[in-house]
PQR file with spaces between the fields and no chain letter, atoms N, CA, C, O and H, PARSE charges and radii, in Angstrom:
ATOM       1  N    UNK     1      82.957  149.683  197.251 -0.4000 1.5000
ATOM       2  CA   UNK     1      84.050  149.590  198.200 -0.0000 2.0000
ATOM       3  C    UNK     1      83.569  150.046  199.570  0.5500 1.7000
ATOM       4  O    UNK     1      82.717  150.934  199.603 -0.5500 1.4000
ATOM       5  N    UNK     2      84.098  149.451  200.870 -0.4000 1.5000
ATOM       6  CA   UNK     2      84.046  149.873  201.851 -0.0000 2.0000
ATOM       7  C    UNK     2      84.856  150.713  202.318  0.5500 1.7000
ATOM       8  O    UNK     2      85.838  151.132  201.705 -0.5500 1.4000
ATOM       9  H    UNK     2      84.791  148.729  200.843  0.4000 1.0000
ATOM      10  N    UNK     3      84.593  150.972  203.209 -0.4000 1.5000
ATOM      11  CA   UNK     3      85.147  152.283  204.588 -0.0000 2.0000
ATOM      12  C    UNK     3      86.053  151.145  205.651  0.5500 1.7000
ATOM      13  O    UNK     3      85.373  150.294  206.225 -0.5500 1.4000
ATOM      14  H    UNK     3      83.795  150.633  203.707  0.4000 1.0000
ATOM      15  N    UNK     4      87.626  151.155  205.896 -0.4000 1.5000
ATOM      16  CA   UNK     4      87.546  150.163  206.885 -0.0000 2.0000
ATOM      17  C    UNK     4      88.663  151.242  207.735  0.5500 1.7000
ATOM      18  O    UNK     4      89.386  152.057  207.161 -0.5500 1.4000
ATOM      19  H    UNK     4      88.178  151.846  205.430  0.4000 1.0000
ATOM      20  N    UNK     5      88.604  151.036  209.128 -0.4000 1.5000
ATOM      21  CA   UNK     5      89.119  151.891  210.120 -0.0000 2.0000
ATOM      22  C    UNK     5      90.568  150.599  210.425  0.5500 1.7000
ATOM      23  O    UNK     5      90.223  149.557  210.983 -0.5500 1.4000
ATOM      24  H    UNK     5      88.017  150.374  209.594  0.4000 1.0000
ATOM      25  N    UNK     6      91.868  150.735  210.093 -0.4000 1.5000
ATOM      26  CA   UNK     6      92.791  150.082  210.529 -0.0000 2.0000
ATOM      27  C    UNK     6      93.806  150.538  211.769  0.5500 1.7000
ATOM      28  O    UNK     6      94.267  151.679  211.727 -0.5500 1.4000
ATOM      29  H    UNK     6      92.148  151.581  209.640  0.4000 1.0000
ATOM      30  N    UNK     7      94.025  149.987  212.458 -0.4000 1.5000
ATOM      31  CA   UNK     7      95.111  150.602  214.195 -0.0000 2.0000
ATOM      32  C    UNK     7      96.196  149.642  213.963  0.5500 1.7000
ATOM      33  O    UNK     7      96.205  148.679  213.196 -0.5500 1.4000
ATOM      34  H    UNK     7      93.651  149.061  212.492  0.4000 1.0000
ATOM      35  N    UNK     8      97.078  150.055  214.731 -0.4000 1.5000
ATOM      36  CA   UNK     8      98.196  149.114  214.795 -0.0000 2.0000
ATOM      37  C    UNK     8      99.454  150.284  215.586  0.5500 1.7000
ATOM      38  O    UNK     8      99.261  151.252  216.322 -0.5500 1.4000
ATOM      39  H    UNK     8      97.070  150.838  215.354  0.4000 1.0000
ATOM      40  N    UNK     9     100.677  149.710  215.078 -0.4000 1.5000
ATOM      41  CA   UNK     9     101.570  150.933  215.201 -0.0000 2.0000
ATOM      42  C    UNK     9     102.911  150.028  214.789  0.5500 1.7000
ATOM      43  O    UNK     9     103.054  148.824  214.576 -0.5500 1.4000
ATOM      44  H    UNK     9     100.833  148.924  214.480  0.4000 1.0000
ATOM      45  N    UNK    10     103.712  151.020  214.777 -0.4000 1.5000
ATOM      46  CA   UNK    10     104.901  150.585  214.206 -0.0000 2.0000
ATOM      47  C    UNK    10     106.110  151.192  214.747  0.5500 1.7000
ATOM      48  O    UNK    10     105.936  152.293  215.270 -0.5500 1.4000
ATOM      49  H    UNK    10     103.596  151.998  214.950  0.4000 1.0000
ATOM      50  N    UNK    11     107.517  150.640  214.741 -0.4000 1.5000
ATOM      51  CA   UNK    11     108.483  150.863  215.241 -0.0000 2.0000
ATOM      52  C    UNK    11     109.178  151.890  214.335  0.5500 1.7000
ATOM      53  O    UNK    11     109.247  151.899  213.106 -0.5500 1.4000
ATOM      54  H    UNK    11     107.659  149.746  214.316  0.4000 1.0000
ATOM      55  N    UNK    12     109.835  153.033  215.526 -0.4000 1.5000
ATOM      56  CA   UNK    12     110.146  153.999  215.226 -0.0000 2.0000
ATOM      57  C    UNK    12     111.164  154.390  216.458  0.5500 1.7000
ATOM      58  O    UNK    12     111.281  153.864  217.564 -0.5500 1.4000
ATOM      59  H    UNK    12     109.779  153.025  216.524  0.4000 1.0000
ATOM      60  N    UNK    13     111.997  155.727  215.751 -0.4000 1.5000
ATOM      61  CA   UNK    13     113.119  155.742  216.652 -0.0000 2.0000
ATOM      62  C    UNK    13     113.048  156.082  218.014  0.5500 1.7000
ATOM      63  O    UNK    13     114.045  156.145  218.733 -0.5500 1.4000
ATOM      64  H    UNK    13     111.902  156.154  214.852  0.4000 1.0000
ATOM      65  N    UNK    14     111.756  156.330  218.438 -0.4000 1.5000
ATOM      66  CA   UNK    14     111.411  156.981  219.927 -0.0000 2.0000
ATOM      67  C    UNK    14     110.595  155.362  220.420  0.5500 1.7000
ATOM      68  O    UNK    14     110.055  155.521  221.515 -0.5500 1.4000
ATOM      69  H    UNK    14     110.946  156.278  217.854  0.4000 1.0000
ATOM      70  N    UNK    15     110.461  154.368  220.044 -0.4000 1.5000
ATOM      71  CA   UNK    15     109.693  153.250  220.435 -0.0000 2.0000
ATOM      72  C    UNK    15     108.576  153.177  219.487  0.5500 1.7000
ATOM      73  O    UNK    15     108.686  153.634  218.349 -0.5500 1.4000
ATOM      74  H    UNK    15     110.898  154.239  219.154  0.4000 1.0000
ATOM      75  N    UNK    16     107.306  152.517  219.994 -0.4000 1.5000
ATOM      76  CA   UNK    16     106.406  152.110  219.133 -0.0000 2.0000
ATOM      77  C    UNK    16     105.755  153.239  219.074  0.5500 1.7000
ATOM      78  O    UNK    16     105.474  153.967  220.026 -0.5500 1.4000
ATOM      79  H    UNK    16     107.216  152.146  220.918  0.4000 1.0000
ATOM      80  N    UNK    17     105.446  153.437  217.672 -0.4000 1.5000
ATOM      81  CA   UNK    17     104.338  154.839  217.112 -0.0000 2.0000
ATOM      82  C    UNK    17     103.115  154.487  216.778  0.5500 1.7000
ATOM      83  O    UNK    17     102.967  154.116  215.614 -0.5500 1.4000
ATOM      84  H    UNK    17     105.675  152.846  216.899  0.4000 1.0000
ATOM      85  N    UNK    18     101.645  154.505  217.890 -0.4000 1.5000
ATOM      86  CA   UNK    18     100.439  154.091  217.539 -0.0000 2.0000
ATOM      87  C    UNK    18      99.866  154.368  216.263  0.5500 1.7000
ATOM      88  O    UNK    18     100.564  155.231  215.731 -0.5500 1.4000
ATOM      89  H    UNK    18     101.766  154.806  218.836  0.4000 1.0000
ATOM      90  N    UNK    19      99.081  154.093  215.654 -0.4000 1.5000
ATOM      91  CA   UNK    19      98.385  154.946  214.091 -0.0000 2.0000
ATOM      92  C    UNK    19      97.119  154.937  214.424  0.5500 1.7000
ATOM      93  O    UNK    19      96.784  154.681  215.581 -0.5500 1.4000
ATOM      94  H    UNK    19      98.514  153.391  216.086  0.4000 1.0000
ATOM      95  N    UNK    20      96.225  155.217  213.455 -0.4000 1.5000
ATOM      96  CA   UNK    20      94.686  154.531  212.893 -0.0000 2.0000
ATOM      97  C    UNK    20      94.658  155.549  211.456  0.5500 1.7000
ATOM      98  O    UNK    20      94.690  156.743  211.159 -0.5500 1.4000
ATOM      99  H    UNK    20      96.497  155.424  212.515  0.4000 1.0000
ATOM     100  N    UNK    21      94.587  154.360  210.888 -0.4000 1.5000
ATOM     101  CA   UNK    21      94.171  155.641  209.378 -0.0000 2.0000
ATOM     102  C    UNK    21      92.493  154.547  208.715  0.5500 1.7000
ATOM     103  O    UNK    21      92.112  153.455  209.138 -0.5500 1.4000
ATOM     104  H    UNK    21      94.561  153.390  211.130  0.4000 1.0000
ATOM     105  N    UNK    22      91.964  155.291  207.763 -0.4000 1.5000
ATOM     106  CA   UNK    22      90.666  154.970  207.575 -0.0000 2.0000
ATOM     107  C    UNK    22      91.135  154.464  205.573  0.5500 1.7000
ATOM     108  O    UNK    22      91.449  155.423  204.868 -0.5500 1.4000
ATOM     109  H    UNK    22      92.274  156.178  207.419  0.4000 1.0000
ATOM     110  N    UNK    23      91.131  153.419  205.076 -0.4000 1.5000
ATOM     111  CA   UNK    23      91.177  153.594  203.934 -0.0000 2.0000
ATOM     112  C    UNK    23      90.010  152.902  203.261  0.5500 1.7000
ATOM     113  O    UNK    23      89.313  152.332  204.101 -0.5500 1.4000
ATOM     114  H    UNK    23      90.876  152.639  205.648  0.4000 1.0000
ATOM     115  N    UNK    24      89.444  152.726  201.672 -0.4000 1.5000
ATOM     116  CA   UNK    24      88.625  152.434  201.133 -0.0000 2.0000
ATOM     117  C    UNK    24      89.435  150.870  200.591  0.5500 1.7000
ATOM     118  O    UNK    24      90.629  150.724  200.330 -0.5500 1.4000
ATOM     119  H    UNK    24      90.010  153.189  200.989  0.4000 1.0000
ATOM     120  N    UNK    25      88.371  149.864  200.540 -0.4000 1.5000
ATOM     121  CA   UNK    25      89.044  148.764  199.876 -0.0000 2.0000
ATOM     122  C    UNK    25      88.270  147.725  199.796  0.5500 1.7000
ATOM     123  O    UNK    25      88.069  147.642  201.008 -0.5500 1.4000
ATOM     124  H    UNK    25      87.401  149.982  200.752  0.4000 1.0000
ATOM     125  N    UNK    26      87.655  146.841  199.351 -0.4000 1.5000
ATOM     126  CA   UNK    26      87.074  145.844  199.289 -0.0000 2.0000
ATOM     127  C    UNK    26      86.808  144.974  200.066  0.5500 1.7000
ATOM     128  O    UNK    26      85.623  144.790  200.342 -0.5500 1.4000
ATOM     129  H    UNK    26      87.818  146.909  198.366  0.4000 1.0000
ATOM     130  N    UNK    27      88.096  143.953  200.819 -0.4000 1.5000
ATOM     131  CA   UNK    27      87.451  143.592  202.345 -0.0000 2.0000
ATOM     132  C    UNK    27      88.855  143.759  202.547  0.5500 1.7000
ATOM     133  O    UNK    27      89.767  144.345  201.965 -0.5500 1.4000
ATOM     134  H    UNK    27      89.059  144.102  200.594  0.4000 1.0000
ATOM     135  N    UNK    28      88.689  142.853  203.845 -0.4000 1.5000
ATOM     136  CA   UNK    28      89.459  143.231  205.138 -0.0000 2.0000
ATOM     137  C    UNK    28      91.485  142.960  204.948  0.5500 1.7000
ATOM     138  O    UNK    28      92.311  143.163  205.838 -0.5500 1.4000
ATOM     139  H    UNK    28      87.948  142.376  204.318  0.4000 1.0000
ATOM     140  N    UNK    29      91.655  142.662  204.083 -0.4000 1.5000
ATOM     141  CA   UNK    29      92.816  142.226  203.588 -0.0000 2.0000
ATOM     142  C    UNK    29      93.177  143.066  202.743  0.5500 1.7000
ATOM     143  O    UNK    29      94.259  143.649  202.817 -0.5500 1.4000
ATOM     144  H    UNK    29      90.983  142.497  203.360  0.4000 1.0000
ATOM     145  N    UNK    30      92.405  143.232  201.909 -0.4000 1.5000
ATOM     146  CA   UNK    30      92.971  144.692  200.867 -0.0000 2.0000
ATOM     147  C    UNK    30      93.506  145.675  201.579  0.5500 1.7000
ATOM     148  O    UNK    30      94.422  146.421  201.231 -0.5500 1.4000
ATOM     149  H    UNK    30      91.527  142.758  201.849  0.4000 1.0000
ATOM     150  N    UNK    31      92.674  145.662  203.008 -0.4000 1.5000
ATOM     151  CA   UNK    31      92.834  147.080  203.425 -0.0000 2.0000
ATOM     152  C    UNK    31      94.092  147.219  204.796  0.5500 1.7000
ATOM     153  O    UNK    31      94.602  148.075  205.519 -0.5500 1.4000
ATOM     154  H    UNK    31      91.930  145.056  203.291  0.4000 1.0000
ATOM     155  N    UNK    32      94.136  145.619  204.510 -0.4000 1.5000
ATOM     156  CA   UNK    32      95.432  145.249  205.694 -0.0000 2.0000
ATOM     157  C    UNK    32      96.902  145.923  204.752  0.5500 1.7000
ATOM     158  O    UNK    32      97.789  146.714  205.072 -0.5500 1.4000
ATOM     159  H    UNK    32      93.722  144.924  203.923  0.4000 1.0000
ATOM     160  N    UNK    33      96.657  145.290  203.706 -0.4000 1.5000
ATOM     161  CA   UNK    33      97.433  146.001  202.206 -0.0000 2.0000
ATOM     162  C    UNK    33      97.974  146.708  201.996  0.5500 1.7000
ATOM     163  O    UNK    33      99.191  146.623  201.832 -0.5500 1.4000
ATOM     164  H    UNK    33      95.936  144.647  203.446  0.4000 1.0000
ATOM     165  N    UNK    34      97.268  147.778  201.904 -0.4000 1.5000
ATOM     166  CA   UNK    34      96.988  149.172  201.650 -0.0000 2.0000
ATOM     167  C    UNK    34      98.000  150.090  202.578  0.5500 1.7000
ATOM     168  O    UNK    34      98.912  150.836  202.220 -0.5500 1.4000
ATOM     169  H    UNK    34      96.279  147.847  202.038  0.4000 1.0000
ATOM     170  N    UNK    35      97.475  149.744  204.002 -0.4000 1.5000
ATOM     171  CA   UNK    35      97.988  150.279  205.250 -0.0000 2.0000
ATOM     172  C    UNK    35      99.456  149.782  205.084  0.5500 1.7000
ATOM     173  O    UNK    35     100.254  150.713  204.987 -0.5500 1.4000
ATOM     174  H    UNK    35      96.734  149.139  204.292  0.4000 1.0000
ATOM     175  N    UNK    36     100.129  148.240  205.015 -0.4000 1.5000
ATOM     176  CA   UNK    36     101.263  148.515  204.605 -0.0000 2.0000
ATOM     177  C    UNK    36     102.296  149.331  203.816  0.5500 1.7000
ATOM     178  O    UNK    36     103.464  149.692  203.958 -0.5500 1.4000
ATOM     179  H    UNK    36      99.480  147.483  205.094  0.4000 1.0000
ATOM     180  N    UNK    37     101.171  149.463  202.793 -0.4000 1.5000
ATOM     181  CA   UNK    37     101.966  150.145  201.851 -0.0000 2.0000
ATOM     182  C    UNK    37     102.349  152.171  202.015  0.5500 1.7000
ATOM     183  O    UNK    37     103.289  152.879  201.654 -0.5500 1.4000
ATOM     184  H    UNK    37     100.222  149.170  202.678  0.4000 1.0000
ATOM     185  N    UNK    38     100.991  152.439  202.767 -0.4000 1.5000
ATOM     186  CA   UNK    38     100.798  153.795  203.332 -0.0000 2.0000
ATOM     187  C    UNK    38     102.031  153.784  204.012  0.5500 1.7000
ATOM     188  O    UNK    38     102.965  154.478  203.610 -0.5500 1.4000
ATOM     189  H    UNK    38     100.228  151.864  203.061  0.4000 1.0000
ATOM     190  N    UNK    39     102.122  153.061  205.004 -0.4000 1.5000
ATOM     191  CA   UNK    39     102.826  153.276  206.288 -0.0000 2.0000
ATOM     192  C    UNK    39     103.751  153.025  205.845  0.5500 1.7000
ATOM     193  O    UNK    39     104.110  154.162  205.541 -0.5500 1.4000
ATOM     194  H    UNK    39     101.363  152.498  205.331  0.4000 1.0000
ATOM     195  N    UNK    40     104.694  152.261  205.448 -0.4000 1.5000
ATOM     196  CA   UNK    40     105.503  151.797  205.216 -0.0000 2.0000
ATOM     197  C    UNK    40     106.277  152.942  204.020  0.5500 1.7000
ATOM     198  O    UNK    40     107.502  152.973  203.903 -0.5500 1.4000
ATOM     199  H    UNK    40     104.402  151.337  205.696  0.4000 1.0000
ATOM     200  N    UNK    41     105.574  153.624  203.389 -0.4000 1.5000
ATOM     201  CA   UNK    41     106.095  154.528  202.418 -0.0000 2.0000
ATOM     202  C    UNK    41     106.652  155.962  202.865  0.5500 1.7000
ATOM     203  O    UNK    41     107.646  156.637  202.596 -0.5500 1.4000
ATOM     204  H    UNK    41     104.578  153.599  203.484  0.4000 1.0000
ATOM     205  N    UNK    42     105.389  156.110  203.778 -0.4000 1.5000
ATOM     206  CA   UNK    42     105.805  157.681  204.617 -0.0000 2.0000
ATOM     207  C    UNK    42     106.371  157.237  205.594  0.5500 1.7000
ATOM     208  O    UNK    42     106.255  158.233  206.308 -0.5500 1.4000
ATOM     209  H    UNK    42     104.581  155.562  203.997  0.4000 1.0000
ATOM     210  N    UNK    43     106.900  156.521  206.205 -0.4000 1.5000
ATOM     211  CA   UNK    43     107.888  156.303  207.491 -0.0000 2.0000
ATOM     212  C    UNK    43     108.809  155.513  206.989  0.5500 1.7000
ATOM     213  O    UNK    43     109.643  154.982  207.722 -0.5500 1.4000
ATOM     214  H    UNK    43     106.994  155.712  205.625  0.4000 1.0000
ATOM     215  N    UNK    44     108.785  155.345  205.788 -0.4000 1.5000
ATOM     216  CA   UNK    44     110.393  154.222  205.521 -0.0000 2.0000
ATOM     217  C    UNK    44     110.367  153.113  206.665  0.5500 1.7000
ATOM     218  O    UNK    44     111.462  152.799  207.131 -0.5500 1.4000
ATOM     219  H    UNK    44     108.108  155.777  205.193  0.4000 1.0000
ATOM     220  N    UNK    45     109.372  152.570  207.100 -0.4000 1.5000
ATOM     221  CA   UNK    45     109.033  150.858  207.634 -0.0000 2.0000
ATOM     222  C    UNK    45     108.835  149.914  206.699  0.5500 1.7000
ATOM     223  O    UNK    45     108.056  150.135  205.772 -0.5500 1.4000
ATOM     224  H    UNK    45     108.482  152.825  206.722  0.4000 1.0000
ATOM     225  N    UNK    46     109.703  148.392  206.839 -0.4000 1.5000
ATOM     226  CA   UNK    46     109.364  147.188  206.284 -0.0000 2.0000
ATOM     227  C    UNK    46     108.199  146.723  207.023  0.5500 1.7000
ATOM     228  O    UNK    46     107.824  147.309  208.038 -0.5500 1.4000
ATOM     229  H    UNK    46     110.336  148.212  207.592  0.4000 1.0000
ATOM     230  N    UNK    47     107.569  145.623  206.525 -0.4000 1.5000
ATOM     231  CA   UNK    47     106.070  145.395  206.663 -0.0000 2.0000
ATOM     232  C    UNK    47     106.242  144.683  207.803  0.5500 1.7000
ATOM     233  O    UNK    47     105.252  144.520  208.516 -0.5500 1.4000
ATOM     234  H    UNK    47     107.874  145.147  205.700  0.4000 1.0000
ATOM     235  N    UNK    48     107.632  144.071  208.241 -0.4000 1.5000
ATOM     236  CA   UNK    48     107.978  143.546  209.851 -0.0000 2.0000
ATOM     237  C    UNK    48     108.032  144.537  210.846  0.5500 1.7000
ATOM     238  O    UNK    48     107.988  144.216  212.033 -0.5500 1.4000
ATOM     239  H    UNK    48     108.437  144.203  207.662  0.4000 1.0000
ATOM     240  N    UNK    49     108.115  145.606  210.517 -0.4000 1.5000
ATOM     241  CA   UNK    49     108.381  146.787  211.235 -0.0000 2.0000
ATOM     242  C    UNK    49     106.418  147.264  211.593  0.5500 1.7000
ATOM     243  O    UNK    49     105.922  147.995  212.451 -0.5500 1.4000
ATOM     244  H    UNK    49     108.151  145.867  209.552  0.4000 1.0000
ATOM     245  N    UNK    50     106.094  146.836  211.013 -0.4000 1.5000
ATOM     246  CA   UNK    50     104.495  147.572  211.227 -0.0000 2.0000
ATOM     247  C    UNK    50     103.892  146.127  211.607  0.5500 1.7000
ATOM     248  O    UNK    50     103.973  145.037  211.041 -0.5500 1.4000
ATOM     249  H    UNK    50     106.496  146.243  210.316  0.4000 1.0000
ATOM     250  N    UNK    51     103.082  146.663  213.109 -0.4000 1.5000
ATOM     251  CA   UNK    51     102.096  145.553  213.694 -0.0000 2.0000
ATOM     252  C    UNK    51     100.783  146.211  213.320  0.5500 1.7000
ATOM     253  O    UNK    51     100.773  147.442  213.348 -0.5500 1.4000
ATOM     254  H    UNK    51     103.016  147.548  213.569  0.4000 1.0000
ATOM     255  N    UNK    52      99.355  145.395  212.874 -0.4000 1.5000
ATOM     256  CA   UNK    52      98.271  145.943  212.804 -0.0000 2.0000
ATOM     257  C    UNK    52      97.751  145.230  213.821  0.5500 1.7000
ATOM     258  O    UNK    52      98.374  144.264  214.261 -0.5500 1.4000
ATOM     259  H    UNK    52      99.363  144.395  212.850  0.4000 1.0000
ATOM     260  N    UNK    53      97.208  145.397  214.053 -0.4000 1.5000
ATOM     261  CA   UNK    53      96.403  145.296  215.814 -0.0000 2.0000
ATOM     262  C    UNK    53      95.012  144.913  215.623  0.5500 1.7000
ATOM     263  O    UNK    53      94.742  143.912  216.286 -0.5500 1.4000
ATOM     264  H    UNK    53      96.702  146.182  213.696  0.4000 1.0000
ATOM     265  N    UNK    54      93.772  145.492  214.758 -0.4000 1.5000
ATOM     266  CA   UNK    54      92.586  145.709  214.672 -0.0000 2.0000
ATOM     267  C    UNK    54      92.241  145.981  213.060  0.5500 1.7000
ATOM     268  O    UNK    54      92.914  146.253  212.066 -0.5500 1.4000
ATOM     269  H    UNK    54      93.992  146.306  214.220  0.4000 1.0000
ATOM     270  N    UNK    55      91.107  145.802  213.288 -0.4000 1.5000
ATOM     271  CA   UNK    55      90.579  145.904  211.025 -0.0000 2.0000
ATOM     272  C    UNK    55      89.214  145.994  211.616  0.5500 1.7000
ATOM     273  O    UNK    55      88.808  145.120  212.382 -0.5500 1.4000
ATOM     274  H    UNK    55      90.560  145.581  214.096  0.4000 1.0000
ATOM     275  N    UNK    56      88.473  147.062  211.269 -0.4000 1.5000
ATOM     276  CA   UNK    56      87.143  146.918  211.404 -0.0000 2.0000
ATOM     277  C    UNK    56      86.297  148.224  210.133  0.5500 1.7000
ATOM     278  O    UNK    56      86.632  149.313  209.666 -0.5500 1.4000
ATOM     279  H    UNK    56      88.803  147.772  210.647  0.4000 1.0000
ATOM     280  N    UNK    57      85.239  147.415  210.020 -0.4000 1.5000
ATOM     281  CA   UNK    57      84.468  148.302  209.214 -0.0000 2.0000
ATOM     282  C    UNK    57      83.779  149.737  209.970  0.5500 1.7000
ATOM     283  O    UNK    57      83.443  149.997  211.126 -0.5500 1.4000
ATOM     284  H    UNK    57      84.967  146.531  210.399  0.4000 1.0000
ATOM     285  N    UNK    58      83.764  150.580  208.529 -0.4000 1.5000
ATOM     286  CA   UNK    58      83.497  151.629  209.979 -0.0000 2.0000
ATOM     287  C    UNK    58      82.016  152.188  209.411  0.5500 1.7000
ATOM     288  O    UNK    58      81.364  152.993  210.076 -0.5500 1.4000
ATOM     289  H    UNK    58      84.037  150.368  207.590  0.4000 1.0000
């Protein structure tokens, strides 16, 4: 598995909330995935609610 560095940010009650979190995943889609599911769990965001911006290996 790789290392992939994901950014984006997502809507929240003060406006848009930047991120970057780092997760492990196979390629670049798993890890688009993943980050939905992160984000989306600890901030109570639907996956329309979260923009990813960038996907890169790190």
């Amino acid at each position: 598995m790789s290392t992939y560095t994901v950014s984006g940010r997502f809507q929240s009650r003060d406006g848009d909330q930047p991120f970057t979190k780092e997760v492990e995943a196979e390629n670049e889609d798993l890890a688009r995935e993943r980050v939905y599911t992160t984000v989306g769990s600890q901030h109570n965001r639907k996956r329309t609610q979260i923009e990813i911006e960038e996907v890169s290996a790190a």
